[in-house]
Residue frames relative to the residue before (quaternion, step in Angstrom):
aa qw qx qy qz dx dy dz
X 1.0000 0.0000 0.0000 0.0000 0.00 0.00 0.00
X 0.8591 -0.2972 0.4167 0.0067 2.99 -1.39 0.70
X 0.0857 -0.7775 0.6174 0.0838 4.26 0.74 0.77
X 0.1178 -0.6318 0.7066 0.2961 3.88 -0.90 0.37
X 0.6753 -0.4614 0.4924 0.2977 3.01 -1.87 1.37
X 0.8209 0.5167 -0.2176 0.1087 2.74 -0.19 -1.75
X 0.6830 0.4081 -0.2650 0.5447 3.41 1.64 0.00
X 0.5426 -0.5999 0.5349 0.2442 3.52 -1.08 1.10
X 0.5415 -0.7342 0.2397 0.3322 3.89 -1.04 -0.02
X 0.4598 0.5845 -0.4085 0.5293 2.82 1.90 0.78
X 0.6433 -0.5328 0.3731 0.4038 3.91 1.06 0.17
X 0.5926 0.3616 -0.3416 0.6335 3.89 1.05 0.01
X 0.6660 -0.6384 0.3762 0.0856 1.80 -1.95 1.76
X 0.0372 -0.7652 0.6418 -0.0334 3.69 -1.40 0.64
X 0.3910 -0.6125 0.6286 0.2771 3.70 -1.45 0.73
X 0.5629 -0.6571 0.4611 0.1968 3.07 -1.12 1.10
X 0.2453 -0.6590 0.6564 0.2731 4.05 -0.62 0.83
X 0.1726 -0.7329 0.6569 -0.0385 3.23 -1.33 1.21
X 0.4360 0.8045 -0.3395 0.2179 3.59 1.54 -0.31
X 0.5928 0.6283 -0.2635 0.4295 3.38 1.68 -0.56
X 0.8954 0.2322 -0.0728 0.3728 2.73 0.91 -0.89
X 0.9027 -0.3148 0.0514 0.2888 3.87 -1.47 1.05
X 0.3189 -0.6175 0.6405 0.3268 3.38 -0.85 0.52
X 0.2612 0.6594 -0.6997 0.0863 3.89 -0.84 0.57
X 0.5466 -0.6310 0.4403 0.3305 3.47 -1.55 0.10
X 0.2555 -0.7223 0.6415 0.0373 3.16 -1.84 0.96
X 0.1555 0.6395 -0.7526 0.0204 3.10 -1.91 0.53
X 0.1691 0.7284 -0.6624 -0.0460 3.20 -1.61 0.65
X 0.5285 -0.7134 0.4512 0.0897 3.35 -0.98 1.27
X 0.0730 0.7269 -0.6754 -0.1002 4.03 0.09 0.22
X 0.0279 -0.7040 0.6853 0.1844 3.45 -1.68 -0.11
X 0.1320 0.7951 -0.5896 0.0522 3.69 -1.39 0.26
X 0.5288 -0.6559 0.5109 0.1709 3.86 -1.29 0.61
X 0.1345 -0.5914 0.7774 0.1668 3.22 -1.47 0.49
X 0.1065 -0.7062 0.6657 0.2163 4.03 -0.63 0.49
X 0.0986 0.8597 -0.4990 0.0457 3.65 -1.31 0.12
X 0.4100 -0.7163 0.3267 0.4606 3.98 -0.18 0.20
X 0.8699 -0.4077 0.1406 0.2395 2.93 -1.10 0.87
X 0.5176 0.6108 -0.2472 0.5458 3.11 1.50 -1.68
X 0.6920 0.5189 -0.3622 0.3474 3.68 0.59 -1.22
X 0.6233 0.5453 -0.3716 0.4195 3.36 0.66 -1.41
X 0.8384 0.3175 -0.2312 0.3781 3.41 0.25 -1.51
X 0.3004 0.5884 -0.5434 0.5179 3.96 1.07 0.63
X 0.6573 0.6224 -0.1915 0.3793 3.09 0.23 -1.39
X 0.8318 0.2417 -0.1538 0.4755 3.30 0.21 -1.15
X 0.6111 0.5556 -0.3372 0.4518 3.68 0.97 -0.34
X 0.4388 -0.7849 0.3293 0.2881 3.17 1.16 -0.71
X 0.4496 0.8008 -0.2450 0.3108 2.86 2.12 0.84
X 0.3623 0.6058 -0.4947 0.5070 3.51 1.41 0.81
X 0.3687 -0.7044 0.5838 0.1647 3.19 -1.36 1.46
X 0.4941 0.6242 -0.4562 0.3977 3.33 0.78 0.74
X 0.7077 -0.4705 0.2842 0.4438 3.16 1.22 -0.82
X 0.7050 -0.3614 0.4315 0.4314 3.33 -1.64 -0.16
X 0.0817 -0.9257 0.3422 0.1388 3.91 0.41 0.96
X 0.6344 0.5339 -0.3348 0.4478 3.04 1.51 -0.13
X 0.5562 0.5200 -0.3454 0.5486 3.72 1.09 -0.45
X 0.6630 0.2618 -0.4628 0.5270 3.68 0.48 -0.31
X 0.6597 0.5589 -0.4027 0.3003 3.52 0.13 -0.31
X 0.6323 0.4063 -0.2694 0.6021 3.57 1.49 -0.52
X 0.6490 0.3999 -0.4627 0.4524 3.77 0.65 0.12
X 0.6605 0.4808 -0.2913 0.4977 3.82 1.44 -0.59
X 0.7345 0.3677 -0.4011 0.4054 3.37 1.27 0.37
X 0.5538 0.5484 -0.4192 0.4656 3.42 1.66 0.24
X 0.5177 0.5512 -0.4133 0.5073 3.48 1.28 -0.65
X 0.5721 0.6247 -0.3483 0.4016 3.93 0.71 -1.18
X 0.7242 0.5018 -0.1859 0.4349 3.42 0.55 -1.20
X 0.7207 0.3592 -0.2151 0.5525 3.36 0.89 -0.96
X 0.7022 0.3664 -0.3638 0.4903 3.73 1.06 0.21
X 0.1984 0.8249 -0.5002 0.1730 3.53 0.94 0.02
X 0.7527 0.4030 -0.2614 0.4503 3.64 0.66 -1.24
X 0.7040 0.4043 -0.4050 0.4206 3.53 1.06 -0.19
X 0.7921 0.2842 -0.3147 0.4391 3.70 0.97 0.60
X 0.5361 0.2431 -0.4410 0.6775 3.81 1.43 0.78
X 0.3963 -0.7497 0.4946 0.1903 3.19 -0.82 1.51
X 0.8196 0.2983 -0.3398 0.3519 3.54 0.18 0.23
X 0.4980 0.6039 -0.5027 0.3668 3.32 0.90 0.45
X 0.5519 -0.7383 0.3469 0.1731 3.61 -1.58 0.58
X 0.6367 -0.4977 0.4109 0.4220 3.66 -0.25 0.61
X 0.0179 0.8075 -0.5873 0.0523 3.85 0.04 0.76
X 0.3949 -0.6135 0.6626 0.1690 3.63 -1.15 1.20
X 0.0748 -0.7953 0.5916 0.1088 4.03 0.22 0.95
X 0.5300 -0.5562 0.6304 0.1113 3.31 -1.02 0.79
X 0.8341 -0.0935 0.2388 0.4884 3.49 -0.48 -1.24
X 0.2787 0.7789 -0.5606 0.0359 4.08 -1.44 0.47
X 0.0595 -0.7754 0.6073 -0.1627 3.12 -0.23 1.85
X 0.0483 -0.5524 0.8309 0.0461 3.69 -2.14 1.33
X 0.1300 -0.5486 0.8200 0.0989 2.35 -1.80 1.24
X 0.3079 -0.6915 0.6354 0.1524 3.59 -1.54 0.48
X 0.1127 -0.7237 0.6764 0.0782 4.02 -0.85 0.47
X 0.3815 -0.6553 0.6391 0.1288 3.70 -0.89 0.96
X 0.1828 0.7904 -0.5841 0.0249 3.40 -0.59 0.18
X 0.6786 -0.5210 0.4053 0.3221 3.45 -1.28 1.52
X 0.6872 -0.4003 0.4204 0.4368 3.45 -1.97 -0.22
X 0.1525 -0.6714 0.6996 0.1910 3.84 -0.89 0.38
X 0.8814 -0.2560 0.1748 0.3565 3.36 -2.01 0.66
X 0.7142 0.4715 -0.3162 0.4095 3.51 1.11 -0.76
X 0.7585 -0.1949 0.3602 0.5069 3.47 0.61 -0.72
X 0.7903 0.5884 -0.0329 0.1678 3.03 0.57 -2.41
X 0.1228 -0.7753 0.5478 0.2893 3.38 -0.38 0.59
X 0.2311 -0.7553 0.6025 0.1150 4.29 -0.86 -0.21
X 0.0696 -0.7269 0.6629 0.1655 2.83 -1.55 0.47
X 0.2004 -0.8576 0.3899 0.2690 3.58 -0.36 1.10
X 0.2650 -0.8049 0.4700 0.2471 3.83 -0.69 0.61
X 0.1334 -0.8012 0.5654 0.1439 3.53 -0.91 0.50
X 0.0261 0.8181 -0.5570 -0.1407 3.94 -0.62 0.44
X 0.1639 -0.8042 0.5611 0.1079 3.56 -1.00 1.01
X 0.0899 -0.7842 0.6135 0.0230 4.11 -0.30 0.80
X 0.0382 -0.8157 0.5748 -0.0528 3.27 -1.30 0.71
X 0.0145 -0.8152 0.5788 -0.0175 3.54 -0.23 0.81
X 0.1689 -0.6020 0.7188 0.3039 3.57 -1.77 -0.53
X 0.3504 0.8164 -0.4329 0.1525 3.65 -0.15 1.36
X 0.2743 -0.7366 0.4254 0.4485 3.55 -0.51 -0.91
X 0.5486 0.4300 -0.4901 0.5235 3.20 0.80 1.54
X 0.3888 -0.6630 0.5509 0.3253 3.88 -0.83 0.09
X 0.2965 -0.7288 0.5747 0.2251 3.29 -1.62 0.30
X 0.1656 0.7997 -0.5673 0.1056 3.66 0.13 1.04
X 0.5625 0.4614 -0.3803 0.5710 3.42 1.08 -1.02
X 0.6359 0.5227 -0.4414 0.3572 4.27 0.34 -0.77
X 0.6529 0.4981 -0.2479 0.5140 3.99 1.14 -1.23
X 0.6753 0.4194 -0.3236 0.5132 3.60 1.06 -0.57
X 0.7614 0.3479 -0.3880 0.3857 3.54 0.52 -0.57
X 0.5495 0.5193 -0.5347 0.3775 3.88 1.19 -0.24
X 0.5249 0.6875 -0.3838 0.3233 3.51 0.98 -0.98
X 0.7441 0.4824 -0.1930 0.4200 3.01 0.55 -1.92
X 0.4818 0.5981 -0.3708 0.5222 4.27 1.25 -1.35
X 0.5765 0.6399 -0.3376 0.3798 3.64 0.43 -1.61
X 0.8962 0.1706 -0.0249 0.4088 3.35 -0.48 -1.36
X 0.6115 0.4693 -0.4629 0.4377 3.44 1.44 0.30
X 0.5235 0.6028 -0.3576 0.4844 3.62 1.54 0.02
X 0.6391 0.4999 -0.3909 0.4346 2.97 0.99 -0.61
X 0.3953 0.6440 -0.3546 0.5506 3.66 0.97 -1.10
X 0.7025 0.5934 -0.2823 0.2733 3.50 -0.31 -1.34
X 0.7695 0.3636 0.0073 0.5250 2.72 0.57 -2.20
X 0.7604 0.1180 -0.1471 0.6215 4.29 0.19 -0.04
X 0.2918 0.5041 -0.7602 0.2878 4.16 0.41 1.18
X 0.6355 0.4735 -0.5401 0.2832 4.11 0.03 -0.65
X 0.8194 0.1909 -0.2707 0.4679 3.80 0.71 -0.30
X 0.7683 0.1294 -0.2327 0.5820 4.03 1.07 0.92
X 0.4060 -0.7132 0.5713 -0.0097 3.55 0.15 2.00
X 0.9327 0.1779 -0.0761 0.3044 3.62 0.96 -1.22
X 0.0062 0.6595 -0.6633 0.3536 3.49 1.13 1.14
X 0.0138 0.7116 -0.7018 0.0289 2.97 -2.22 0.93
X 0.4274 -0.6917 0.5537 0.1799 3.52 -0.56 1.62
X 0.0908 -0.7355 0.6693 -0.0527 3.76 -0.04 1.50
X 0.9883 0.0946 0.0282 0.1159 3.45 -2.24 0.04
X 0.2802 0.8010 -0.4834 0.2148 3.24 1.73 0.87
X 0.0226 0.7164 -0.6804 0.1528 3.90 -0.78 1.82
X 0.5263 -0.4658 0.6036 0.3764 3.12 -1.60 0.21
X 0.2099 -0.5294 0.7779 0.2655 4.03 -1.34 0.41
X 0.9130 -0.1538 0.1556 0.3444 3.36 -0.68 -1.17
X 0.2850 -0.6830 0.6720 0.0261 3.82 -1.29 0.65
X 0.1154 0.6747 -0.7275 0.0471 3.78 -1.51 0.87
X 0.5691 0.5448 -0.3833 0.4821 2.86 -1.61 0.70
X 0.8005 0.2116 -0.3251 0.4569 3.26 -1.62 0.82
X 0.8957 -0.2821 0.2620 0.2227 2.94 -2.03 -0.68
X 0.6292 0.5780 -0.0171 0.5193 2.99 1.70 -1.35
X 0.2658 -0.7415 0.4766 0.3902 3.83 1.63 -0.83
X 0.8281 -0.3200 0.3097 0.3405 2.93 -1.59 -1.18
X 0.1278 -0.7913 0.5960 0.0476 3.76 -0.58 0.79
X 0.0580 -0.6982 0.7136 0.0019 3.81 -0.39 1.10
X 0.0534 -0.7482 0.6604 0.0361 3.71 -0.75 0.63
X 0.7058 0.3607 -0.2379 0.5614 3.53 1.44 -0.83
């Protein structure tokens, strides 16, 4: 198994010194869902929340998210991002009822750390704005299956999971 970095050899916690090692290039993709009732989805797209255009704030709260990441997981490093793009996919009711809107975040850096925790937290910001922005008309939306698909770069290479 696996040593976790993130602990010194006495069992307390520690940021990981990355200082040794290469500038090389990164990207990791996360993806995840907001489910919700229909009515919601199509509010949404029309642009009938009086809150706003919900999907444009949600892609600026998930690039800001990304680029703030170290100031709310306490051991990650201050990263000089390069690049952070959501895309969002509507999708129709499924077997349950539910319509969704899947989110997808892609981050890119040149560093000597990776950004997975950055793609996971814009994702995750993403679909909690969304929540935000259309709970007065659906209390019961649920932010389902936020995973990393895939990571490049570094020491470790490439991880495709999706």
């Amino acid at each position: 198994m696996t040593q976790l970095t993130h602990l010194d050899e006495k069992g307390r916690a520690r940021m990981v010194d990355v200082g040794h090692k290469p500038d090389t290039r990164r990207e990791a993709i996360a993806r995840g869902r907001i489910s919700m009732q229909p009515e919601t989805l199509n509010l949404i797209q029309s642009g009938g929340m009086p809150k706003g255009d919900v999907l444009a704030v949600a892609q600026v709260a998930g690039i800001m998210a990304a680029k703030k990441t170290h100031e709310l997981i306490p051991m990650c490093h201050p990263l000089l991002i390069t690049h952070v793009g959501l895309n969002f996919e509507p999708r129709p009711a499924d077997e349950r009822g539910l319509a969704s809107i899947d989110i997808e975040a892609t981050v890119r850096l040149n560093g000597q750390t990776g950004v997975e925790m950055e793609a996971l937290t814009a994702v995750s910001v993403a679909a909690l704005t969304i929540y935000d922005m259309c709970k007065a008309v659906d209390r019961a939306m649920r932010i389902e299956n936020v995973r990393l698909a895939k990571k490049t770069g570094g020491k470790s290479g490439d991880v495709i999971l999706e």
